[in-house]
C-alpha positions as CSV (number, residue, x, y, z in Angstrom):
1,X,13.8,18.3,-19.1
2,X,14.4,15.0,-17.8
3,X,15.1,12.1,-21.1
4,X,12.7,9.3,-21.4
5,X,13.0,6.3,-21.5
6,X,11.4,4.7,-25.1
7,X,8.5,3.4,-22.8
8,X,7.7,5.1,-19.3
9,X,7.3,3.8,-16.0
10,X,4.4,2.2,-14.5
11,X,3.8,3.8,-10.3
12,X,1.6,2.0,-8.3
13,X,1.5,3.9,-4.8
14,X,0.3,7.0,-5.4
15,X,-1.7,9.0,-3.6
16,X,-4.9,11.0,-4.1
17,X,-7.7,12.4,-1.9
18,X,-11.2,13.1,-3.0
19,X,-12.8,16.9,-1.9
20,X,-15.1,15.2,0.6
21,X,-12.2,13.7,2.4
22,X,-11.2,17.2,3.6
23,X,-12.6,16.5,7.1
24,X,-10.9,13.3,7.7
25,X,-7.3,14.6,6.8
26,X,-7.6,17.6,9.0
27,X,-7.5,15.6,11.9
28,X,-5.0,14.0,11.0
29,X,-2.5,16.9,9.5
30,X,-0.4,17.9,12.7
31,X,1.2,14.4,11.7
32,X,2.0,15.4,8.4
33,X,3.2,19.0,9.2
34,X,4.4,19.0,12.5
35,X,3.9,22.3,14.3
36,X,0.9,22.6,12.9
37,X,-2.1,22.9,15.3
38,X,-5.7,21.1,15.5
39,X,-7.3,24.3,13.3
40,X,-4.9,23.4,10.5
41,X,-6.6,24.2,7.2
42,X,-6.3,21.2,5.5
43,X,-7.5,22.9,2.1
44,X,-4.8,25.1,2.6
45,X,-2.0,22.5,2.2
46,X,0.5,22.3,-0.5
47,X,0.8,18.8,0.2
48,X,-3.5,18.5,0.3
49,X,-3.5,20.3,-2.9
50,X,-1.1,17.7,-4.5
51,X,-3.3,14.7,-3.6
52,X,-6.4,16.6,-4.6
53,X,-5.1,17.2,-8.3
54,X,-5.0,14.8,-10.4
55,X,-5.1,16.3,-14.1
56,X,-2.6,19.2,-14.1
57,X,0.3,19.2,-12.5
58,X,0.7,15.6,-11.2
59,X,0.1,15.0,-15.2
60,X,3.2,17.7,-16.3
61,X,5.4,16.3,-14.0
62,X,4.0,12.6,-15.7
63,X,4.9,14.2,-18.6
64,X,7.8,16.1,-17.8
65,X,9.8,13.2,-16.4
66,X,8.8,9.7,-18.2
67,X,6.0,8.1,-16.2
68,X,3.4,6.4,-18.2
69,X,1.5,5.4,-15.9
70,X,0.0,5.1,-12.3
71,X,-2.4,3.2,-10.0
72,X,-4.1,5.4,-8.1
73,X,-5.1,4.8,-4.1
74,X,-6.9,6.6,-1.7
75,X,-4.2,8.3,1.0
76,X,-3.7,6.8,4.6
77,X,-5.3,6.0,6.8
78,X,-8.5,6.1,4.2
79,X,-11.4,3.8,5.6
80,X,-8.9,2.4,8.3
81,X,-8.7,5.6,10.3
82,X,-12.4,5.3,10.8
83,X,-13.6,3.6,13.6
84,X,-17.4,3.5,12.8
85,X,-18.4,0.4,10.6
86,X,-21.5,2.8,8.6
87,X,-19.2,5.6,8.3
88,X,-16.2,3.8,7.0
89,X,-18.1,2.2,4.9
90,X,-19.6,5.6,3.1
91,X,-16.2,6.6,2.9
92,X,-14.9,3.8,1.0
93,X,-17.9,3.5,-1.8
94,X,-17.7,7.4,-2.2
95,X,-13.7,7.6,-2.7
96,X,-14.2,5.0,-5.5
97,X,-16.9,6.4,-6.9
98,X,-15.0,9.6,-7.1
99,X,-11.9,8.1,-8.1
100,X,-13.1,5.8,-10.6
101,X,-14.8,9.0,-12.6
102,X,-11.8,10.4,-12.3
103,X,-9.7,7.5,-14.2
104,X,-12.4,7.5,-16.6
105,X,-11.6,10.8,-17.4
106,X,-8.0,9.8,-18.8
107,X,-7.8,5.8,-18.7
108,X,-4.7,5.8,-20.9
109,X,-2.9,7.3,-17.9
110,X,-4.4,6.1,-14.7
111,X,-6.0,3.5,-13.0
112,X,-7.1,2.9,-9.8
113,X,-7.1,1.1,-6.3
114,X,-10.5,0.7,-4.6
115,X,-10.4,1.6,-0.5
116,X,-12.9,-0.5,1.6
117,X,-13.8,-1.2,5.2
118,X,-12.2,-4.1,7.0
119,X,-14.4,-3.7,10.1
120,X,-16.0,-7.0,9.0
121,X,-15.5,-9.3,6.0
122,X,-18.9,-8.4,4.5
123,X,-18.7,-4.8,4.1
124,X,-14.9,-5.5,2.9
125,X,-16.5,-8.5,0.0
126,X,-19.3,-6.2,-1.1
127,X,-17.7,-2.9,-1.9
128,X,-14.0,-4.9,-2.9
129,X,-16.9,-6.9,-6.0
130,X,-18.2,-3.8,-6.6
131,X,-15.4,-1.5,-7.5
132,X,-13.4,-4.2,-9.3
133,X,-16.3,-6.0,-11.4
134,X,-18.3,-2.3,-11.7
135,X,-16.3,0.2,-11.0
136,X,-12.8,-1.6,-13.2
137,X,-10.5,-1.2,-10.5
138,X,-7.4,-3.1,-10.7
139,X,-7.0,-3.7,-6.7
140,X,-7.4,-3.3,-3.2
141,X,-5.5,-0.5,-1.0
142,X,-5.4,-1.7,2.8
143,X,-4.2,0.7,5.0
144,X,-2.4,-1.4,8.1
145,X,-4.9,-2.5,10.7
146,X,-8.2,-1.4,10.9
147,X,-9.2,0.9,13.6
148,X,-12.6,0.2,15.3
149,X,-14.8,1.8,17.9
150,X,-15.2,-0.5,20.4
151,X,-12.5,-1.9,23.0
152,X,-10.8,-4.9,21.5
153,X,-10.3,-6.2,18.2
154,X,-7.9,-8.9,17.4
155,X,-5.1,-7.2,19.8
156,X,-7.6,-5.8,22.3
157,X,-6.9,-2.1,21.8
158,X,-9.6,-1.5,19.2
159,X,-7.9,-3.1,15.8
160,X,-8.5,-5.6,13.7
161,X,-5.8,-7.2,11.6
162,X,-6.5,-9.3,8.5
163,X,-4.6,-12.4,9.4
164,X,-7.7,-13.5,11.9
165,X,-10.4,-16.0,11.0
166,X,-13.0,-13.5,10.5
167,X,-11.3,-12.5,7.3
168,X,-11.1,-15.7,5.7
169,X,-14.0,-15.4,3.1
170,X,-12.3,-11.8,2.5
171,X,-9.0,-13.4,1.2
172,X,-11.1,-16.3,-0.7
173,X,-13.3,-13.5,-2.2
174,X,-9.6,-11.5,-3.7
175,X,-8.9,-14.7,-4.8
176,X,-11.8,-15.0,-6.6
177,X,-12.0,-11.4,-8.0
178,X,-8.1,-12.2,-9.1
179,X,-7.0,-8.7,-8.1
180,X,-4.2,-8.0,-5.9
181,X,-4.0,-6.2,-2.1
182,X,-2.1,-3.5,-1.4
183,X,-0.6,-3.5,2.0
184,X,0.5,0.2,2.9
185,X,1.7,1.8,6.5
186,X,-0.8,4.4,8.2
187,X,-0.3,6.3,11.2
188,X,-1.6,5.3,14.6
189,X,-5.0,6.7,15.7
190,X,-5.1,9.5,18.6
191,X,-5.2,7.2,21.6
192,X,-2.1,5.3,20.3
193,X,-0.1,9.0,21.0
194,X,-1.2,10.2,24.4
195,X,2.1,10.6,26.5
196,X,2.6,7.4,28.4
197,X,2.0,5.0,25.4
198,X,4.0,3.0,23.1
199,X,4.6,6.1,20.6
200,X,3.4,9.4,22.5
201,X,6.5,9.4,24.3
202,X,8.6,8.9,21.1
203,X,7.0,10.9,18.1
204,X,10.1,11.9,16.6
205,X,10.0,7.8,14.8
206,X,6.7,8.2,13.8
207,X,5.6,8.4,10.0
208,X,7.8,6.8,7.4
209,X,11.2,7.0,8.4
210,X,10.8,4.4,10.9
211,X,7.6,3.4,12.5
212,X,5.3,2.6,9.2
213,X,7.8,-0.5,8.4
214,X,7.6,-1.4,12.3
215,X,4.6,-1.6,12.6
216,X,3.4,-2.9,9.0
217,X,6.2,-5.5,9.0
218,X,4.4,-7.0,12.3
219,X,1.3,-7.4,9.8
220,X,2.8,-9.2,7.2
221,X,4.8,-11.5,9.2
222,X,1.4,-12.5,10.7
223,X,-0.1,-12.3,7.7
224,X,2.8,-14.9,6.1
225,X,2.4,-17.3,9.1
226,X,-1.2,-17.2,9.1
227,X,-1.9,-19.7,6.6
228,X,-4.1,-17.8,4.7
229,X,-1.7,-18.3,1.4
230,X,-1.7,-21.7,1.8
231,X,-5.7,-22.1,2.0
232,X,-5.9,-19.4,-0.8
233,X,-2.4,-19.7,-2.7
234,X,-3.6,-17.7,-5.3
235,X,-3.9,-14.6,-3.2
236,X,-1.4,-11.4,-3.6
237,X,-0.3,-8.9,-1.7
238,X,2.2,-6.1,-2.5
239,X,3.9,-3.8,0.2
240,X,6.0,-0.8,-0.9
241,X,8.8,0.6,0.7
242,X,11.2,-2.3,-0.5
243,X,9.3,-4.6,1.2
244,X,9.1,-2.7,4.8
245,X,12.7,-4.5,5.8
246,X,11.6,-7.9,5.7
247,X,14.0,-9.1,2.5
248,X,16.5,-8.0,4.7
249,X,15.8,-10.6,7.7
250,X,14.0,-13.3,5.6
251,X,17.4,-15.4,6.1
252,X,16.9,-15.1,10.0
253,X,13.2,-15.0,9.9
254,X,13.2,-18.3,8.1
255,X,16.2,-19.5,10.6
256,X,14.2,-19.7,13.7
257,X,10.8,-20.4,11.6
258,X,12.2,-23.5,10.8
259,X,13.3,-25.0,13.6
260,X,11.3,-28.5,14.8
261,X,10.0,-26.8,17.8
262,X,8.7,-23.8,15.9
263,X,7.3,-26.0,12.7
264,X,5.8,-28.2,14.7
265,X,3.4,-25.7,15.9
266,X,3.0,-23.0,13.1
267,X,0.2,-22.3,11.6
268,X,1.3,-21.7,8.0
269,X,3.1,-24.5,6.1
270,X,5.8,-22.7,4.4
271,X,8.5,-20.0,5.5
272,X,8.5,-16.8,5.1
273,X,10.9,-16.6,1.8
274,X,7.9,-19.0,0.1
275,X,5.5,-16.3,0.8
276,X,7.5,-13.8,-0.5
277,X,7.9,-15.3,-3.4
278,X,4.7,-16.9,-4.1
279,X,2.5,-14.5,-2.7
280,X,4.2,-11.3,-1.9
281,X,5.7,-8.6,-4.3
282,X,7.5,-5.3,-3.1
283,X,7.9,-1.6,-4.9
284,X,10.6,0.9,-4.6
285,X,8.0,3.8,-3.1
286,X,9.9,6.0,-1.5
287,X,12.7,3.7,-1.1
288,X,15.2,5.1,-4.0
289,X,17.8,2.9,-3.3
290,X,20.0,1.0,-5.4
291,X,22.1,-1.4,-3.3
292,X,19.1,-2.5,-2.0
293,X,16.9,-3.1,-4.8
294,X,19.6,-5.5,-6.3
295,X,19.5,-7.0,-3.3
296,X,15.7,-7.9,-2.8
297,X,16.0,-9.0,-6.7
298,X,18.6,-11.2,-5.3
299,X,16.6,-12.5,-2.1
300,X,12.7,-12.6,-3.9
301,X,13.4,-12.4,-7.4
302,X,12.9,-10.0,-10.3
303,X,9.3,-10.6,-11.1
304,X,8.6,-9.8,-7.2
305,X,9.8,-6.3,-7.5
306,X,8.3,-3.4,-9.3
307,X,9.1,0.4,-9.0
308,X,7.1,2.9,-7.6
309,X,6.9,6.8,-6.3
310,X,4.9,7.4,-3.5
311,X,3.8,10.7,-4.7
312,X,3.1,13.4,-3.5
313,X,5.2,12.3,-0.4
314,X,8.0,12.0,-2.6
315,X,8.3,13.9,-6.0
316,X,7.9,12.4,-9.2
317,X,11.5,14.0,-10.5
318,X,13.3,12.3,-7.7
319,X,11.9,8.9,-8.5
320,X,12.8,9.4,-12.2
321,X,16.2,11.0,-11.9
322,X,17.0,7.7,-9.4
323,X,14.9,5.2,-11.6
324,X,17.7,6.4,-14.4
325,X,20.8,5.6,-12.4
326,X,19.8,2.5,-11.7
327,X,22.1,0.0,-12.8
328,X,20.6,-3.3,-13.9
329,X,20.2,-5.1,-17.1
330,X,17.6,-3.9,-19.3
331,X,15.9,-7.2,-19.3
332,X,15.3,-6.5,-15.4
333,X,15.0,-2.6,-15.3
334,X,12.0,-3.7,-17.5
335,X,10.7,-5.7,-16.2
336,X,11.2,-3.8,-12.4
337,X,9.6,-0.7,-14.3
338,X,6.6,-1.6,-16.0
339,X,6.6,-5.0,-17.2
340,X,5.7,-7.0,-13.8
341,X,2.7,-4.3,-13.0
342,X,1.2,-4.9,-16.3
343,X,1.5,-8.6,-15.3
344,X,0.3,-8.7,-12.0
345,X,-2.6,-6.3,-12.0
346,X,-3.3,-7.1,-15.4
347,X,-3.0,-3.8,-17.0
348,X,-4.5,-2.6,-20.6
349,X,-1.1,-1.5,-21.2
350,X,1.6,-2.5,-23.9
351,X,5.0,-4.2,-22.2
């Protein structure tokens, strides 16, 4: 058995998926498991059975390996991957009604985020209030760009991204509610993977290794440049993954940002390294890597960085055995590991 630690570690992107989203992961499983065909049983999955459970074994391994705690999310693409405005909005209010009887069953242990529909800022205000001031959840889970019906969207091939006008009074509503956003990767819808287009020719880069951080880092940029932090400063957003690469260009990204033909045009008023550390936090999901971590401490600061699994699609023992190795003073590993969660998402947990 693994040691503990005298207080365990707080995860914030972990993955679950309520029994009535069964239907809406099966189309999306040859992704997961390539090889697998279009009659893939998702019920049948190992990995489907892991974001189904909640209570039993993702508890023992909890247990087993030093993890207090975690923030619970609906998995990718959630509401986003559905591209009619009625039906992603069912989804979302019956995943948090679900999950939120689910934390209720052992609070001590989890919490949860609450999915909504971004296909307009109403549907995303109303159901955001409701599962935070109702339902006690502790956030917002966005999964990437949301994926609508029609033609067009902010880019004009049917997705809407969060950094346009329409979603002004969603930011100013988060603000209000004083809960933060989770920004996390999804993978493109069907049309996006025909042979001919962007990724259909290429799918050996799709999924985590290297197209989630390509195309989520695109969103954040535009969400940083936006202005929307500087009309609502109190706004935050967290990104796993270390930060989806962008601690690692925010020297360049702020070098050419700040150049007099560039600010004098731009909508935000700060750079990018403001944003990240004013507005911006990052985890260490699936991203169990030392060097690095030290490094975005260096670049964003401590209190910007807290740790994280990404479980089921990376093991709980992993996480731990690396979260052990890690090197840094205690005052920071604490912080890193529990403290800043507790902190930013407000947390009825002990530091």
């Amino acid at each position: 058995m693994t040691p503990k630690a005298a207080k365990g570690t707080i995860a914030i992107e972990e993955a679950v998926l309520n029994p009535a989203g069964l239907s809406w992961l099966a189309a999306s499983a040859p992704l997961f498991s390539p090889g697998s065909g279009p009659g893939t049983d998702a019920a049948k999955s190992g990995l489907t059975e892991a974001l189904l459970d909640i209570h039993h074994e993702r508890l023992a391994q909890m247990d087993a390996h030093g993890v207090e705690y975690m923030l619970l999310s609906l998995t990718s693409p959630g509401a986003q991957g559905e591209p009619d405005a009625a039906k992603a909005r069912d989804l979302a209010r019956e995943a948090n009604d679900w999950l939120a009887a689910q934390v209720k069953l052992n609070p001590k242990r989890f919490g949860a985020f609450a999915a909504v529909s971004m296909h307009n800022a109403a549907d995303a205000i109303a159901e955001a209030t409701r599962a935070v001031r109702e339902l006690g959840m502790y956030g917002v889970m966005l999964n990437d760009y949301q994926v609508v019906a029609e033609e067009g969207g902010e880019d004009g091939e049917g997705k809407k991204y969060y950094d346009a006008p329409e979603f002004r009074a969603f930011w100013k509503c988060i603000e209000e509610l004083g809960v933060p956003v989770y920004l996390h990767p999804r993978y493109p819808p069907a049309k996006d993977l025909l042979p001919g287009t962007r990724y259909g020719d290429r799918k050996q880069i799709l999924g985590a290794a290297v197209q989630f951080h390509l195309d989520l880092s695109l969103h954040l940029y535009a969400l940083c440049s936006s202005g929307v932090f500087d009309e609502f400063p109190g706004v935050q957003v967290v990104v796993g993954h270390l930060g989806e690469g962008i601690p690692f260009n925010l020297w360049r990204a702020d070098h050419w940002y700040n150049k007099p033909v560039k600010k004098a045009t731009r909508p935000s008023k700060e750079d990018y390294s403001y944003y990240f550390t004013h507005n911006i936090s990052i985890t260490t999901s699936g991203n169990f890597n030392t060097p690095a971590l030290k490094f975005c401490i260096d670049q964003i600061g401590v209190e910007r960085c807290l740790y994280s699994i990404d479980y089921p699609y990376d093991t709980i023992a992993e996480a731990q055995y690396w979260w052990l190795t890690v090197d840094l003073p205690e005052d920071q590993k604490k912080l890193v590991g529990r403290e800043n969660a507790i902190r930013l998402f407000k947390l009825p947990l002990e530091p």
